[in-house]
N, C-alpha and C positions, 0 to 999 in steps of 0.2 A: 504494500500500500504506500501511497506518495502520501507525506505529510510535509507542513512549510513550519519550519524552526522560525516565528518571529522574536528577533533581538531587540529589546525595549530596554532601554538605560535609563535608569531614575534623572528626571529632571531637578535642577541645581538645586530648587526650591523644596523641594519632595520631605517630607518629615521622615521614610522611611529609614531606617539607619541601611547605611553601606558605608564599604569604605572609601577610605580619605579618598583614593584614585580609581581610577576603572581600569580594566581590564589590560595587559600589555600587549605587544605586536606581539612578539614573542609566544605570547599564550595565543594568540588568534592562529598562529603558524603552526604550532603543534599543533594544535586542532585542529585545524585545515588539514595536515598533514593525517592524521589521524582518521578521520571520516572519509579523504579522499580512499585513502589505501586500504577501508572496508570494504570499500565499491557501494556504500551507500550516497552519497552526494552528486545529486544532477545536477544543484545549480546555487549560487550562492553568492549575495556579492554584499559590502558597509554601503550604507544610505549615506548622501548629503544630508546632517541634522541641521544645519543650518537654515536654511528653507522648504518651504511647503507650499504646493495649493492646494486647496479642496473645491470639489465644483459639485455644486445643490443642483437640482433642476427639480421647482418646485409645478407645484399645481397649472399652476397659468403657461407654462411652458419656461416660465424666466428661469437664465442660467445665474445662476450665484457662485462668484465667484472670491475665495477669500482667501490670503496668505495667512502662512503659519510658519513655523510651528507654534502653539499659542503657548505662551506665559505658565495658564493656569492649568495646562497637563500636566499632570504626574509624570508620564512617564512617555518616553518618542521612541519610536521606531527606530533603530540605528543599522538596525540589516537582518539578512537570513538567509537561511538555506532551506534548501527543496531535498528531501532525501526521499531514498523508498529502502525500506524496511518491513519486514513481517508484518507487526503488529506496533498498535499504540505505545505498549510496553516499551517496546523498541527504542521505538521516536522519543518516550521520556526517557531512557536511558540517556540520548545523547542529547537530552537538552540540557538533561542534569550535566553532561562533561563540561559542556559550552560554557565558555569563560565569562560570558555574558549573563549567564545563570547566578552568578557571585556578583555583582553589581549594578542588577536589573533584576530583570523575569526573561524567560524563554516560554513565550506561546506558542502551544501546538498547537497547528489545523489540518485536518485530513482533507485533503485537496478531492474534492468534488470529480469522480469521472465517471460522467453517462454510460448506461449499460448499451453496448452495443448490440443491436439485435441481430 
């Protein structure tokens, strides 16, 4: 099954405790290295946290269009990876490795794929 590893970094502001620093290259490269040479990683790349857009497209047709990332989130999206593995089990095993796990959250999603008839 394909599941998406989302990397969410606590934002500056966040009350949750973490540490002083996030995560090193160092640690992202092991782990890269790590996941690639399971042969579970299709795809995976760090986000710009820097900027954001989000686009509404409300009732009347109007597109709303609004920069971010916003102040008052807890927490930003900082990257992720697409792996396929067995099962859920799985997928939290390696979110729990992810260094990103230690000074954010690692959300799983099982990536949606239509039954072929």
């Amino acid at each position: 099954m394909k599941y998406l590893l989302l990397i969410n970094t606590a934002s500056p502001d966040s009350t949750e405790e973490m540490p002083a620093e996030g995560p090193t290259a160092e640690e992202f490269i092991a782990f890269e290295k790590a996941i690639s040479d399971a042969g579970v990683r299709l795809d995976g790349h760090a986000l710009d946290m820097s900027n954001a857009t989000t686009v509404r497209v409300r009732v009347n047709g109007e597109r709303v269009v609004t920069d971010g990332p916003f102040a008052e989130t807890r927490e930003i999206v900082g990257g992720y990876y697409l792996i396929d593995v067995p099962d859920l089990d799985a997928a939290l095993d390696w979110a729990a490795r992810c260094p990103g796990s230690r000074y954010g959250t690692v959300e799983v999603r099982t990536v949606w794929e239509p039954v072929q008839p």
